[in-house]
C-alpha positions as CSV (number, residue, x, y, z in Angstrom):
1,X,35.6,7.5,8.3
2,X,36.3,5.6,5.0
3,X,39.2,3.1,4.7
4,X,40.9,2.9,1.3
5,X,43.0,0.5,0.4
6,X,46.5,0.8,-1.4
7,X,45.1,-0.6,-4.5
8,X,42.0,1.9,-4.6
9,X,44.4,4.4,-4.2
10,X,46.2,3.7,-6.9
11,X,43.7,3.1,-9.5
12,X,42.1,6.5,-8.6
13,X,45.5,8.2,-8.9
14,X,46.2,6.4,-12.1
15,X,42.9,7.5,-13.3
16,X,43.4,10.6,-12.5
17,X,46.8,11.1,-14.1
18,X,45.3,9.5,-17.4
19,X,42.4,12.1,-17.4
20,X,44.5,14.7,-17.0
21,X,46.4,13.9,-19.6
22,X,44.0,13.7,-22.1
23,X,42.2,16.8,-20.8
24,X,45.7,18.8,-20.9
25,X,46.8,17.6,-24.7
26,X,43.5,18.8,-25.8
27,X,43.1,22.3,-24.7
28,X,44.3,24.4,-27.2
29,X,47.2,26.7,-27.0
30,X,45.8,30.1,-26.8
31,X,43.5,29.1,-23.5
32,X,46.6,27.6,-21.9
33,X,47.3,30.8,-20.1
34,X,43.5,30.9,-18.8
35,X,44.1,27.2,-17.7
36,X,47.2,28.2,-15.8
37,X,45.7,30.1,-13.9
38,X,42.6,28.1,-13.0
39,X,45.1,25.6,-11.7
40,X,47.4,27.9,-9.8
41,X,44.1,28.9,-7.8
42,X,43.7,24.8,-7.2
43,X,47.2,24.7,-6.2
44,X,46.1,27.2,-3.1
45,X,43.6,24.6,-2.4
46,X,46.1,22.3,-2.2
47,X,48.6,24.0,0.2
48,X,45.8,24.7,2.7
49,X,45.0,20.6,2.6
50,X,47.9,19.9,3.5
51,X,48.4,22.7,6.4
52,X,45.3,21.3,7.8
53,X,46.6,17.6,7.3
54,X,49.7,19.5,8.9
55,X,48.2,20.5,12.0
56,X,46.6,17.2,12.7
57,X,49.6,15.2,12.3
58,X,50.6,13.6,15.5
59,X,54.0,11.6,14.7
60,X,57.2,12.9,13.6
61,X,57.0,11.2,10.0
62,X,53.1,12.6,9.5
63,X,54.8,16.0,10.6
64,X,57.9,15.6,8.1
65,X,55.5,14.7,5.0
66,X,52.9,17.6,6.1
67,X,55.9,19.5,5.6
68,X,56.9,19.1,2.8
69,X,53.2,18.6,1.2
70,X,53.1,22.5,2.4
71,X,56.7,23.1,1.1
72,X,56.2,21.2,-1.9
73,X,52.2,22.7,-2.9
74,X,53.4,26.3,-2.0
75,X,56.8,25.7,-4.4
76,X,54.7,24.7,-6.9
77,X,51.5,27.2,-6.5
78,X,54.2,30.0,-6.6
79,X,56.1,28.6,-9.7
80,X,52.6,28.8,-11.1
81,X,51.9,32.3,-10.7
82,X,56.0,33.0,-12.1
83,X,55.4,31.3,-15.2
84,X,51.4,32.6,-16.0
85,X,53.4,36.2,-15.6
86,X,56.2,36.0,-18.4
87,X,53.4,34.5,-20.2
88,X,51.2,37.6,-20.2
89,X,54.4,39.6,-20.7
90,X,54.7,37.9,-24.2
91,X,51.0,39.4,-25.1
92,X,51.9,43.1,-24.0
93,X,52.3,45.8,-26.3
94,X,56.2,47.3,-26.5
95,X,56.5,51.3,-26.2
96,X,58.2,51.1,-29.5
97,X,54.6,49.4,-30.9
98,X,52.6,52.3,-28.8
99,X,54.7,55.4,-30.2
């Protein structure tokens, strides 16, 4: 297995969170709906990573931060879904449009 060290870590999370943020300011607004949901679907990714890294862990604090990676990912996947909804409401038709 490879070791990474705390620095290496943290550069790769830094990078990361820089990329993401230029990637994110560019995307125009119209596909932001389309993007929601491509993440919402990496968010389920997520929450089954850390069930698995759940399962393996063997001491009580592994256990407590598996839980709430799985609490945490699952809060956040299902927030996800909530907001892409009331964002597709605000592109359907009224009745009062349709009659």
């Amino acid at each position: 297995m490879i070791e990474v060290s705390g620095f290496v870590a943290l550069y790769v999370f830094m990078l990361a969170a820089v990329a993401g943020y230029e990637v994110i300011t560019r995307v125009p607004v119209i596909l932001h709906t389309p993007l929601m949901s491509g993440s919402n679907f990496i968010h389920g990714i997520v929450v089954v990573g850390a069930m698995v890294s759940l399962g393996v862990a063997e001491t009580p604090l592994e256990q407590l931060i598996g839980f709430v990676a799985v609490l945490l990912g699952a809060a956040n996947a299902v927030g996800g879904y909530v907001v892409t909804e009331r964002m597709l409401e605000m592109f359907k038709r009224s009745k009062k449009e349709d009659g």
